[in-house]
C-alpha positions in Angstrom: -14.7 13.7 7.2 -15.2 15.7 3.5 -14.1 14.0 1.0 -12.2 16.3 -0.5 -9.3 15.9 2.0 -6.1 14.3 1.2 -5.2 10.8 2.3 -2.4 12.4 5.1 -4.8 15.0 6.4 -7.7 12.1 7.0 -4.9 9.8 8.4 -4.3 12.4 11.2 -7.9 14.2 11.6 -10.5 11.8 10.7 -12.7 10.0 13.4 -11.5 12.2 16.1 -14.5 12.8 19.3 -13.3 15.2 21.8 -15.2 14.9 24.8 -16.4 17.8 27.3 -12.6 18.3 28.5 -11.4 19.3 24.8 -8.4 17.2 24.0 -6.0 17.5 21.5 -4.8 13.6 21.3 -7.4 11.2 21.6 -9.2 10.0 24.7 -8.2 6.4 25.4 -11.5 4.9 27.1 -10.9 2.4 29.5 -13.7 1.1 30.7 -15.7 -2.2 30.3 -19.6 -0.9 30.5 -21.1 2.6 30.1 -23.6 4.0 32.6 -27.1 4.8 31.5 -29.5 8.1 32.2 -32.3 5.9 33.4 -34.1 2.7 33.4 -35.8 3.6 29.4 -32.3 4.7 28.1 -30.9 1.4 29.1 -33.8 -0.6 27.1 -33.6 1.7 24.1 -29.6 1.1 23.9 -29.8 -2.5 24.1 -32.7 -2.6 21.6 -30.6 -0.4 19.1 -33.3 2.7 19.0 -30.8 4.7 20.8 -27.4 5.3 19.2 -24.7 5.4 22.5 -22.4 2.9 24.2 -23.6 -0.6 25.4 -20.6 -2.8 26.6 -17.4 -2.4 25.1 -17.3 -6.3 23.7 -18.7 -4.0 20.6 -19.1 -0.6 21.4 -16.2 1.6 23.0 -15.3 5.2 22.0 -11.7 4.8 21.3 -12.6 1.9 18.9 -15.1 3.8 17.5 -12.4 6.5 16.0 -10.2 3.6 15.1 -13.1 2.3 12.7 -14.2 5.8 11.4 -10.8 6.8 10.7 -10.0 3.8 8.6 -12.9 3.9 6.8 -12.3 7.7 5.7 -8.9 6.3 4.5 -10.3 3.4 2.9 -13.3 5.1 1.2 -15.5 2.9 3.0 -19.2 3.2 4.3 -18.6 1.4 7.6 -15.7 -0.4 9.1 -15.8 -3.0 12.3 -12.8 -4.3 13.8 -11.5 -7.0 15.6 -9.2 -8.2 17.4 -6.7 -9.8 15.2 -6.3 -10.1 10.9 -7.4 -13.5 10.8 -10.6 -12.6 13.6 -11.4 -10.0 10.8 -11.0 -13.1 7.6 -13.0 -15.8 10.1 -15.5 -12.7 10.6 -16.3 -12.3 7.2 -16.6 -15.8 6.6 -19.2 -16.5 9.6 -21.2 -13.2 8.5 -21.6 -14.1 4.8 -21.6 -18.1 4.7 -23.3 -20.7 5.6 -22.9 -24.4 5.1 -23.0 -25.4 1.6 -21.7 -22.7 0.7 -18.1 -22.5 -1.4 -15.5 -19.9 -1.3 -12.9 -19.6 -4.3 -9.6 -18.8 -2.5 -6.1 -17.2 -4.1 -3.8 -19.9 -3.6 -1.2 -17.4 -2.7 -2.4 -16.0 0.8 -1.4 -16.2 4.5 -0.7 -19.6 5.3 -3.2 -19.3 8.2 -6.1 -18.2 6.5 -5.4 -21.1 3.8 -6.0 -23.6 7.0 -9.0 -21.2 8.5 -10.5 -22.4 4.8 -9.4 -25.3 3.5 -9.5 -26.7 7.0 -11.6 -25.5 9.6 -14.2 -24.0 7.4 -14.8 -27.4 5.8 -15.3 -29.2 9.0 -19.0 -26.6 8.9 -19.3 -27.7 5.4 -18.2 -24.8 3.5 -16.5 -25.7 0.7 -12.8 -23.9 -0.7 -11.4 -24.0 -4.2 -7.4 -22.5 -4.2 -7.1 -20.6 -7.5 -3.9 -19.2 -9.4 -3.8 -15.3 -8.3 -2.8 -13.9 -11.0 -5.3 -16.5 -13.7 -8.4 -15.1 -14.1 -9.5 -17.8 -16.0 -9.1 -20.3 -13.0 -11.0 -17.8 -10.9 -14.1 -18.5 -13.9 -13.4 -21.8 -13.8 -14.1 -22.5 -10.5 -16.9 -21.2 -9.8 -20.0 -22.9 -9.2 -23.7 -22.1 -8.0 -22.9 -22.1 -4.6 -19.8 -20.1 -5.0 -20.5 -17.0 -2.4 -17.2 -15.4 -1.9 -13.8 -14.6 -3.7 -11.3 -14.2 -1.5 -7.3 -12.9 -2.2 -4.0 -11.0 -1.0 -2.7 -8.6 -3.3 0.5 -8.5 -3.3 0.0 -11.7 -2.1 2.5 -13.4 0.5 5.2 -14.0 0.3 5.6 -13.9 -3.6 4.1 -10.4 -4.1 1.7 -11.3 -7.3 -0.1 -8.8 -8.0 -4.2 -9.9 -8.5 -6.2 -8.0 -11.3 -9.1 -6.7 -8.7 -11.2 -5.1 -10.9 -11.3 -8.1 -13.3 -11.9 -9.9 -10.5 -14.5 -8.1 -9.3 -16.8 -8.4 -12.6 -15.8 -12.1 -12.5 -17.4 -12.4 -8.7 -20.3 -9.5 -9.8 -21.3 -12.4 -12.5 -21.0 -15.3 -10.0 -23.2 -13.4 -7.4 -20.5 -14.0 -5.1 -18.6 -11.1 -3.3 -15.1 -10.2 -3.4 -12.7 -9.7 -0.1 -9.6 -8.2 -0.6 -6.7 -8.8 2.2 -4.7 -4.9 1.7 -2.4 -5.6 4.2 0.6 -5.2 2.4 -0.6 -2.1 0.5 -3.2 -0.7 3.4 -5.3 2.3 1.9 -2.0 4.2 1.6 -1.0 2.7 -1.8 -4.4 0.6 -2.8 -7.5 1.4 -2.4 -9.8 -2.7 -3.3 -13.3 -0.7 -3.1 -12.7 1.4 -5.7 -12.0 -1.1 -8.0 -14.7 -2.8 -7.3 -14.1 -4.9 -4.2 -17.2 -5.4 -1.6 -15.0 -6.0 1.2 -11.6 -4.9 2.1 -9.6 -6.6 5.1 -6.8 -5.9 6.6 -4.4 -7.4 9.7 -4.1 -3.6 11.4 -1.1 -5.5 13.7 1.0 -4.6 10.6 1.6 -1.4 8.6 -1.6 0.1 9.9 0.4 -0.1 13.5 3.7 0.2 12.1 5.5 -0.7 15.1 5.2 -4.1 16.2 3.4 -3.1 18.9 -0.4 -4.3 19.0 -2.7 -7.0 17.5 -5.5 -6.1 15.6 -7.8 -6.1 12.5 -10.6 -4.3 10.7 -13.4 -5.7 7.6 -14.5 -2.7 5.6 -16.8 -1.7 3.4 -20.9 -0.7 2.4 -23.0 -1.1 5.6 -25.2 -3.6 4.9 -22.2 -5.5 4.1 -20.6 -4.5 7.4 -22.0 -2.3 9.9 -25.3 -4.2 11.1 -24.3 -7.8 10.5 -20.5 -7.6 11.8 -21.5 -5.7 15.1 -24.2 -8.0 15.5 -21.6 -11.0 14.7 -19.0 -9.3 17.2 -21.8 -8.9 20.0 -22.2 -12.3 20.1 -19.2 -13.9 19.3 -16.9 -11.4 20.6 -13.3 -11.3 18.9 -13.3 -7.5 19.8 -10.8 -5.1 19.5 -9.5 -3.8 22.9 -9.5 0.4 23.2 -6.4 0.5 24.2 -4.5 -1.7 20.7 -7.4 1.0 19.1 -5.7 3.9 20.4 -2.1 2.4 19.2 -3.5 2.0 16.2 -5.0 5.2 15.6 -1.6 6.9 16.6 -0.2 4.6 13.8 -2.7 5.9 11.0 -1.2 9.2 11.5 2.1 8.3 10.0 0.8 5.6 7.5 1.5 7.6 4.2 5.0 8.6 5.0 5.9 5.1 6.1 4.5 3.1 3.1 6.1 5.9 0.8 9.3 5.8 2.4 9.8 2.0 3.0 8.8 1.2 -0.3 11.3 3.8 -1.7 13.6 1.6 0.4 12.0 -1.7 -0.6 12.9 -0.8 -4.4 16.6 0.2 -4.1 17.0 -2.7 -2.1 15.2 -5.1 -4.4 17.6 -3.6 -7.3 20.6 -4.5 -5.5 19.6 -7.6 -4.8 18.1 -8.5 -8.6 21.8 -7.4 -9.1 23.8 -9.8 -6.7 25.1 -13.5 -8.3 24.3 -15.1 -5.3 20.6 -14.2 -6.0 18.7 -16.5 -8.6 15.5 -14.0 -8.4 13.9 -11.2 -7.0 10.1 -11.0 -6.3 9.0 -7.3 -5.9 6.2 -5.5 -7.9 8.4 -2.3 -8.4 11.0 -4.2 -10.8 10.2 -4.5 -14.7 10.7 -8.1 -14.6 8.1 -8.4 -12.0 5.2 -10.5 -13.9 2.6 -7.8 -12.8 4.6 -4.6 -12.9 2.7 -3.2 -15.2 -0.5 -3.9 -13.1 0.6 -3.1 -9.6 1.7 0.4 -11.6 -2.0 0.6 -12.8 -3.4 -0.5 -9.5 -1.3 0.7 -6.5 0.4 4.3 -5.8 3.9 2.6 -5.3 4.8 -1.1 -5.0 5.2 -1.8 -0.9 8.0 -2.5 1.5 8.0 -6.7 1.1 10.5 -7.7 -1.0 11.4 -11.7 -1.1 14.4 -13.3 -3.2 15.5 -16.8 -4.2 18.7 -18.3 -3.1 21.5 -19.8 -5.0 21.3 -23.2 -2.8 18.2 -23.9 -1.7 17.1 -24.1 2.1 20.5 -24.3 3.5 21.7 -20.7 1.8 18.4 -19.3 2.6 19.1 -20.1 6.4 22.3 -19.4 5.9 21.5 -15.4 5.0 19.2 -15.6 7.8 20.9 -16.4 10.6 23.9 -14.2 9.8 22.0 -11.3 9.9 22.9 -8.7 13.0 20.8 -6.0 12.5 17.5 -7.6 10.5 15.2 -9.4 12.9 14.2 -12.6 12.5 10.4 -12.7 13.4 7.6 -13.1 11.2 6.1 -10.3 11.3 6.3 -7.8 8.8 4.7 -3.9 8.9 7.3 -2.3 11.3 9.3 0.3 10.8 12.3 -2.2 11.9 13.3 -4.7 9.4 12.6 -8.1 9.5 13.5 -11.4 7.4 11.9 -15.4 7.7 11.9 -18.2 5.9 8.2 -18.4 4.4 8.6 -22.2 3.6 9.5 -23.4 7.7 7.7 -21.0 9.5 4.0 -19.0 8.0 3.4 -21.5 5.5 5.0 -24.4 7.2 1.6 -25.6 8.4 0.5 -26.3 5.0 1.3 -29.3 2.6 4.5 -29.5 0.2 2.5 -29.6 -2.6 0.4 -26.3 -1.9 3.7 -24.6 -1.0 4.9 -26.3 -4.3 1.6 -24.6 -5.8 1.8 -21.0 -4.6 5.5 -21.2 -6.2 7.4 -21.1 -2.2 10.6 -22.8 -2.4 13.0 -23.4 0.2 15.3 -21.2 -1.3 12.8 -17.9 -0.6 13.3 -15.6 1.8 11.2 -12.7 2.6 12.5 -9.1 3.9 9.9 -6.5 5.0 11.7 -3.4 4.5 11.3 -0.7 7.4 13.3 2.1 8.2 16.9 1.9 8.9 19.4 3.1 5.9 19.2 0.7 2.9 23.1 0.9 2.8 23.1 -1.0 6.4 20.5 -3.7 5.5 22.5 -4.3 2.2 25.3 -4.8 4.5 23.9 -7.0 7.0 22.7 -9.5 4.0 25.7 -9.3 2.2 27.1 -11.2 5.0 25.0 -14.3 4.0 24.6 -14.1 0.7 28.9 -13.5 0.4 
């Protein structure tokens, strides 16, 4: 799609194929294998002279918009997807690394991708070092010759630090290593990694990209030869595809992705100020606050500060639980991206998997809580955690 279209108009128009019936909405192709003109089309498909659909494991129409559409959004040459966030992370990894390789890792990411690398990566002999986010000078530090990718989450989960990506990016330019960028909490929306000099750009679509709970799904972006040839040929034969129909939910989600990151981080702000202001709150993590370490940064970096906003108790684990499980209308789930609020306790449930001392590490203390702001009136959420936190 030109370039010189806004973000909103590519989030509804871009990627769109109407086939010979015209539609308006697009086509949701169901269908597991695609039927060839004759016997030398078939050969010519399978051999990748001829551009067309194979088998839908990595080629389907509907799929096909979902990717293009993205990558207009993202300012990307090529995007593949997959069929979950951490398919798209354990994508990249089995694409660009091999053993003896090493990885150096934000130590403030999803707590399963920290045990996709510091635990079943090294089992193939690739090799993690967990890094400060926000230290560049750890980042330095730790590499070594065989470092061959940077990975990190910015804002990260569930702290929101905000990670300097384009001094990053020289760091990892200097290594000869390449640097992934998680942008689920931001998605292209607010932050754009590539033009700050990312290589890669990942993202879990099942959150904001969706924006309804409804579907799994991910996506690895970026130049072609980074992504287009090796991660089909990695999803042809490994096969963590993305089905055409969570591609179609998906794409109906892009269309509304700038006026729900706008408007739940609007939401995600006032409610992070009411909270910073409440004495039975000891602090208040969110990127849109002055006292936020990296205000000044995520101000630089991203169009407005996102809708995850997480807050230490007075009291430790028991008052965190305690504002959890009087909530009535937040949902306790882990998930975060939908337009319905939800609230967990990081520490017991997405990064209970991994030791006290990384928790300890990454700064998540049983008194955290995390609240992905979505939709409903701010007054009502402040309501329903008032009745904990009172």
């Amino acid at each position: 799609m030109a370039k010189e279209y806004e973000l909103a108009t590519k989030g509804v128009r871009a990627g769109q194929v109407r086939s010979q019936f015209g539609e308006h909405a697009e086509a949701l192709y169901l269908t597991s294998s695609y039927v060839f003109a004759d016997a030398r089309q078939a050969a010519a498909r399978f051999a990748g002279a001829d551009e067309g659909m194979v088998y839908s494991r990595y080629t389907n129409p509907t799929v096909a918009m979902f990717q293009d559409r993205l990558a207009a959004l993202e300012g990307a040459e090529s995007c593949v997807a997959t069929a979950s966030g951490m398919a798209a992370i354990l994508a990249t990894a089995m694409v660009h690394l091999k053993s003896g390789d090493h990885i150096v890792c934000s130590n403030a990411v999803f707590g399963a991708t920290i045990q996709l690398f510091g635990g079943i990566l090294s089992r193939f002999g690739v090799e993690t070092s967990f890094v400060s986010p926000t230290r560049t000078e750890e980042w330095e530090k730790a590499v070594r010759d065989n470092t061959k990718l940077f990975f990190l989450e910015t804002p990260s989960n569930p702290l929101t630090e905000v990670s300097d990506i384009a001094a990053l990016a020289r760091i990892a330019r200097s290594a000869g290593a390449l640097l992934a960028v998680d942008n689920v909490f931001c998605t292209p929306a607010l932050q754009r990694p590539l033009e700050l000099g990312a290589h890669l750009v990942v993202h879990s679509a099942t959150k904001y990209l969706d924006g309804q709970g409804r579907v799994l799904g991910g996506a690895v972006l970026g130049a072609r030869a980074l992504v287009g040839d090796p991660m089909s040929a990695f999803l042809r034969t490994a096969g963590p595809a993305l089905s055409p129909f969570n591609a179609w939910v998906l794409l109906k989600g892009l269309e509304t992705l700038e006026l729900r990151m706008r408007a739940q981080s609007a939401a995600a702000l006032e409610l992070a100020r009411w909270l910073e202001a409440h004495p039975a709150v000891a602090r208040v993590h969110y990127p849109g606050l002055p006292s936020h370490a990296q205000h000044e940064l995520a101000r630089r970096q991203q169009r407005a500060a996102g809708a995850v906003v997480s807050f230490e108790v007075k009291g430790g684990r028991a008052a965190a639980w305690r504002v959890i499980d009087a909530s009535r209308l937040i949902s306790i789930t882990a998930n975060l991206g939908d337009v319905k609020t939800t609230i967990i306790h990081p520490a017991s449930t997405t990064h209970g998997r991994i030791s006290p001392e990384a928790r300890a590490a990454a700064g998540i203390s049983d008194g955290l809580v995390r609240v992905a702001v979505g939709l409903e009136a701010v007054a009502d959420l402040q309501a329903d955690l008032e009745r904990g936190l009172g």
